[in-house]
N, C-alpha and C positions, 0 to 999 in steps of 0.2 A: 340454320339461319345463314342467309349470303352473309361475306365481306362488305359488301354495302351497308347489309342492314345495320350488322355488328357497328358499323363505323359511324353512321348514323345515331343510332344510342347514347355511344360514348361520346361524342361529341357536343350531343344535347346535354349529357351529364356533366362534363367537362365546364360547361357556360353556363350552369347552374350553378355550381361551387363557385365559379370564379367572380360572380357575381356577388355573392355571399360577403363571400372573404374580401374583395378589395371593398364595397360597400362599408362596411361598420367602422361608426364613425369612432374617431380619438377622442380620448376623454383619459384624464387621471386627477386621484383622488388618494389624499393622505390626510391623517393626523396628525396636530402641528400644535407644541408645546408653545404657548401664549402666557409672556409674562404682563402682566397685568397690575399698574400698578395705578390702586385707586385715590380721590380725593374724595374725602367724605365731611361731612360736618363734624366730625370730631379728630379729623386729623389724617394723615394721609395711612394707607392699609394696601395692601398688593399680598398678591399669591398667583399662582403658578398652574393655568389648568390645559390637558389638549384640549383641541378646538376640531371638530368636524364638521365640513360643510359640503352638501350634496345639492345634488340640482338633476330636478327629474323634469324631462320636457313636457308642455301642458300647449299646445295651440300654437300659438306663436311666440310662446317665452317659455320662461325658466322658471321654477318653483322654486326657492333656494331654501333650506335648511342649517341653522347654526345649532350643532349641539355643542356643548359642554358637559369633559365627564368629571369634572371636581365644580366647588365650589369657591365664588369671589367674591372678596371683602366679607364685612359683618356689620352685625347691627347692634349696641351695645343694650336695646331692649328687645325684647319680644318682639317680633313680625305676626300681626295675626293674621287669621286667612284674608285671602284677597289685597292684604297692606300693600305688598310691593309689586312692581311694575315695571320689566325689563325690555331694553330695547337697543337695539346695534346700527351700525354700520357695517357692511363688507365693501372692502376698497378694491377696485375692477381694474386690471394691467394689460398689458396684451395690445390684442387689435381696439380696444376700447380703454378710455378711460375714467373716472366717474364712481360713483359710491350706489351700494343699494340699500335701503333701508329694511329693519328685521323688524318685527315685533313678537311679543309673545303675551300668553296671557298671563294674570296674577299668579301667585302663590296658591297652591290647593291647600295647603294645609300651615301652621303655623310655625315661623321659625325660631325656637332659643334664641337666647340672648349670646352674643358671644360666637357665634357657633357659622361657618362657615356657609353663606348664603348660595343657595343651588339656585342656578339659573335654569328657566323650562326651555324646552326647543323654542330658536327664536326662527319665525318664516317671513319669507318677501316673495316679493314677483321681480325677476330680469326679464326686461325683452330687448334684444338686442339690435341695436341699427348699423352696426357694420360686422364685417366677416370675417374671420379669421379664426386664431387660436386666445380668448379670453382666459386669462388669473383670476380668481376670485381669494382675499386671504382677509384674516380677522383683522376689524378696525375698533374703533371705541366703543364701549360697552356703557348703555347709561340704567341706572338705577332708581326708580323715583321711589320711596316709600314716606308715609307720615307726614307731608308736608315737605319732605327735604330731597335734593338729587344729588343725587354721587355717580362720580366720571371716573371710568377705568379703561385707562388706554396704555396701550401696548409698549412695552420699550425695548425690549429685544428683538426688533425690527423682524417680526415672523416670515416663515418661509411660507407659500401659497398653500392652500388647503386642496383646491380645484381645480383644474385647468377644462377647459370645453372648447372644444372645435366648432363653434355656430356660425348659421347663415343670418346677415341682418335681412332687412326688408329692401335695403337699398343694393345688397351686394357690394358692397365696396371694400376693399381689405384694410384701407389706411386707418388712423388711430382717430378718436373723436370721443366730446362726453357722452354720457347718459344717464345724467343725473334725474333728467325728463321722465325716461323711460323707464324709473324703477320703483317700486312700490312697495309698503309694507302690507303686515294681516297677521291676524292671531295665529298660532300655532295651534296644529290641533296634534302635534305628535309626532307625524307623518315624517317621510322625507318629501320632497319639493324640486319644484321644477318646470321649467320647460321653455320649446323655441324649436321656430321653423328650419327646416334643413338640420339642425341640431342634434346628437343624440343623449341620452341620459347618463349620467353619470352612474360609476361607478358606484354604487356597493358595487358592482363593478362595473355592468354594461349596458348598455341601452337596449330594453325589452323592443321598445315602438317601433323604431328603425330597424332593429334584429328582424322582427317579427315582418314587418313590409316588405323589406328586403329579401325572405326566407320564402316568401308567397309569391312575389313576382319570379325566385330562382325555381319554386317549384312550376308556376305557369311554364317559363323556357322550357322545361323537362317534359312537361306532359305534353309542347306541341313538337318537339320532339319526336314523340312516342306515337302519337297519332300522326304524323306523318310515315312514320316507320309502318302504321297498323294498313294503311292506305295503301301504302305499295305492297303489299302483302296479297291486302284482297284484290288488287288489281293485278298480282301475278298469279295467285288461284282463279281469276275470271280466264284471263288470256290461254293458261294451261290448258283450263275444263273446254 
């Protein structure tokens, strides 16, 4: 093989990776100890749970997810199935400002009395209207069961759960709300997410963007290649 061709190749190769690698977008994600302190009908109650929240891109927004891996507040009777009914805020920092709402469905099964009340994955929709680097961290946590609602908000001023690099619709970098723009929906478990320009958050990286990015780097390579295969048979024509 000439120094041409060789050089050729590499070069294709070269602008494939680099393409790759500056492509994938920023995104971080932690677990973030939420002290939690409730008002209930029978007197005030707090506990102490991490807080996980993911955002997987869907369309032109963000599918958000609130897990929680302990349980908050209680209930001094029995919860039977379907009794209670949880639902959040996540407060937005960054290039945006604004709250998005969570919800999640009932109770699957019946909670003791006493006994430290599990919250199920809570989900929203973000869609984002300006561009930048977005905070997502836990806000007030509401409880309805039996007829009564209980407020558990946060007092140790928690550190961000999420951070996302998205594009809004307008492009714009500057700060703005979107309260508009955001929406609750049952949980079905999942993680959540999504947004244009956007990539997925962490568990750690963004599949969708990866993935378009990785196809477009492979097209650069193969025409590449096929220009390489072109001069070839056009220096075996000229030869023969």
């Amino acid at each position: 093989m000439s120094n041409q061709k060789r050089t050729t190749l590499a070069l294709a190769a070269a602008l494939a990776g680099s393409i790759v690698v500056a492509g994938a977008p920023a995104a971080h994600a932690e677990v973030v100890d939420v002290n939690y302190q409730c008002v209930t009908p029978i007197g005030p109650k707090g506990a102490v749970s991490p807080i996980d929240i993911k955002g997987v891109r869907s369309g032109a927004a963000y599918k958000l997810t609130m897990s929680f891996q302990k349980g908050v507040s209680s209930s001094p009777v029995e919860l039977g199935k379907g009794a209670m009914n949880p639902s959040a805020v996540i407060e937005l920092g960054g290039a945006e400002q604004g709250k998005v709402q969570v919800t999640g469905p009932a109770n699957s099964e019946a909670i003791p009395a006493n006994t430290p009340i599990k919250i199920s994955d809570l989900s929203g929709t973000y869609t984002p209207k300006k561009s930048g680097k977005v905070t997502f961290t836990a806000g007030v946590l509401t409880i309805k069961a039996l007829g009564t609602t209980t407020t558990c908000t946060p007092k140790n001023s928690p550190g961000l759960s999420l951070e996302l690099d998205v594009q809004g619709a307008g492009g714009s970098s500057d700060g703005g709300s979107t309260d508009g723009g955001s929406t609750g929906g049952a949980s079905t478990g999942g993680s959540t997410g999504g947004a244009s320009g956007g990539g997925e958050l962490p568990r750690t990286g963004p599949l969708d963007s990866a993935t378009a990015l990785g196809t477009l780097g492979g097209t650069v390579l193969l025409s590449g290649a096929a220009g390489v295969l072109w001069l070839t048979r056009r220096g075996q024509r000229s030869a023969g």
